[in-house]
Each structure stands twice: as structure tokens, then as C-alpha cells.
N, C-alpha and C positions, 0 to 999 in steps of 0.2 A: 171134337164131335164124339165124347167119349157117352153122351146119354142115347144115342143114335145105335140100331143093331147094321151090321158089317155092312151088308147087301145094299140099304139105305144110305149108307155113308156113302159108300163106292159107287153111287147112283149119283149121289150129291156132289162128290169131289168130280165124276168124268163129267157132268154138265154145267160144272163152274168151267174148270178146262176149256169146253167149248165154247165158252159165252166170252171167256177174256178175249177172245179174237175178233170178235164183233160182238160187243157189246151192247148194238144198239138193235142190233135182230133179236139176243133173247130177254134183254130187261126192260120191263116196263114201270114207266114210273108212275108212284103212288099221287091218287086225288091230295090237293091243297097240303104238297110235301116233297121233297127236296132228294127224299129216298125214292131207290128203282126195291122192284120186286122180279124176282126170278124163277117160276116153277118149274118144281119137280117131285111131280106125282103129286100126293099129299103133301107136300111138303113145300116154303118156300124160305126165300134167300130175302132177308133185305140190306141195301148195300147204299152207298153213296157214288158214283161215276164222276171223275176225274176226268174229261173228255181232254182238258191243257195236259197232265203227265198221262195220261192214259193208263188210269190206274181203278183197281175195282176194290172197292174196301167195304169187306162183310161186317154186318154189324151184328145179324140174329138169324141164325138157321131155326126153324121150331114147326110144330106141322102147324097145317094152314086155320086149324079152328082155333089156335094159341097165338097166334106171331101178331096179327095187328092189335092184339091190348096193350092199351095204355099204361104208363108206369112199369112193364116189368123188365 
């Protein structure tokens, strides 16, 4: 998260924290797609959910007017 300023990160890293425990309260999954999405603030998380290992695997933190373009 090194393009991200502190306050923002540390907003980002404690509401991942909290979603790994139930997962299915704070990610929503994206229309005709396989990825969940996670807000926070401006900002969201898209992720893939593992509901067999119960695992959360990020794929792109980016703010929210960035993160659903294609190709990047």
C-alpha cells in the first residue's frame, strides 16, 4: 500500500481485519463476476473469497472512481 497516505491505509488494513471474520457481512460481490468488492470510504478492495479454505485474497486496492477499469 505504498501509493496510499498513512490514515487511509490504516483505515484499509483495520476494515480488511474485520471482514476476514465474516466475510460474507462485509463483501459484496460484483455484477457478471466472480470478484467480491469491500468499501472503505472512497476507497474499495476487490478480492476473490474462498468460502472451502476460507481465505480472502486481494487483488487491487485503488479509490473507487479507478478500481472497476478494465485492463489495469
Amino acid at each position: 500500500m505504498g501509493g496510499l497516505d498513512p490514515p487511509v491505509a490504516r483505515r484499509i488494513v483495520g476494515k480488511l481485519e474485520q471482514a476476514v471474520g465474516n466475510p460474507d457481512r462485509y463483501f459484496r460481490r460484483l455484477a457478471a463476476s466472480e470478484d467480491y468488492k469491500l468499501r472503505v470510504g472512497d476507497y474499495r478492495l476487490l478480492a476473490i473469497l474462498s468460502h472451502e479454505t476460507k481465505t480472502v485474497f486481494v487483488e487491487r486496492v485503488d479509490h473507487r472512481s479507478r478500481v472497476y477499469e478494465r485492463g489495469r
